[in-house]
N, C-alpha and C positions, 0 to 999 in steps of 0.2 A: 270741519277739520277735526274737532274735540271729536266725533262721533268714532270719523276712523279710528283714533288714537286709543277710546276707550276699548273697542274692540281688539287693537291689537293688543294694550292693557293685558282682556282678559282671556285671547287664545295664548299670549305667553305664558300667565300666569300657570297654564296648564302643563305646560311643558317649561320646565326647570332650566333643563341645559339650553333651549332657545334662548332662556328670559337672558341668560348668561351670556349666550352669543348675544344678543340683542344690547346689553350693554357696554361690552366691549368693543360693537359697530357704533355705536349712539358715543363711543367716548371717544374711538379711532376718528369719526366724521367731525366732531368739534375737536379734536388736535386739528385735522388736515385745514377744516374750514378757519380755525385762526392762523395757520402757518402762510395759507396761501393770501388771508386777509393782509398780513404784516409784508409777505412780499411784494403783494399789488399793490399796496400803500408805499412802499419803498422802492421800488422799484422803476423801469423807465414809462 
């Protein structure tokens, strides 16, 4: 799994506005994944 990640590491790194979109999916996916953690934990 480390292997993918380096990889994508270093095709982002080449491409600027990716690495950019890249972070802003990587931040959108941990909002969504604790939002939806805190409602399935509360929820019925």
């Amino acid at each position: 799994m480390s292997g993918f990640w380096n990889e994508a590491a270093e095709s982002i790194a080449e491409r600027p506005k990716l690495m950019k979109a890249a972070w802003l999916l990587t931040l959108l996916l941990i909002e969504v994944g604790s939002v939806v953690a805190d409602g399935g934990s509360s929820g019925p």
